[in-house]
C-alpha positions, 0 to 999 in steps of 0.5 A: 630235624623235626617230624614236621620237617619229615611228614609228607616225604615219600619213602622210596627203596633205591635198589627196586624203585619202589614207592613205599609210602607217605611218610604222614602215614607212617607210625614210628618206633622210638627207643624209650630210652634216648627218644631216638627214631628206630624205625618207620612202620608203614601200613599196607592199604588195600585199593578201597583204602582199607588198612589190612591187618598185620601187613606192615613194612618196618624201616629202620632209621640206619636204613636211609640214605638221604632225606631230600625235599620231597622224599626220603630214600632207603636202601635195603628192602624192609621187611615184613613185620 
């Protein structure tokens, strides 16, 4: 599966329900190594659209559960980085 394919998904936590974001507005972590995705870094926004600073959520690639047409579903809550 390509980004492209992945860009636009909404990353949603199945045990809280909770929408965490837009998959386009995510950073990623790749393994330098293997060229592997790691993990999702998502940042957290602010009501004007300001990003605040080192408040982001990590997910871990090992972490989702399915990847469907509109969203990507993770399991465990991620934390704070």
């Amino acid at each position: 599966m390509r980004y492209r394919d992945l860009s636009s998904k909404e990353i949603v936590d199945i045990q809280t329900g909770t929408r965490l974001g837009v998959l386009g507005q995510t950073d990623i972590e790749l393994d330098e190594k293997t060229g592997e995705i790691v993990a999702f870094i998502i940042p957290n926004y602010s009501w004007f659209g300001m990003k605040k600073e080192d408040v982001n959520l990590r997910i871990k690639w090992s972490d989702i559960e399915k990847i469907g047409e509109d969203m990507i579903m993770i399991r465990q809550t991620p934390i704070s980085k």
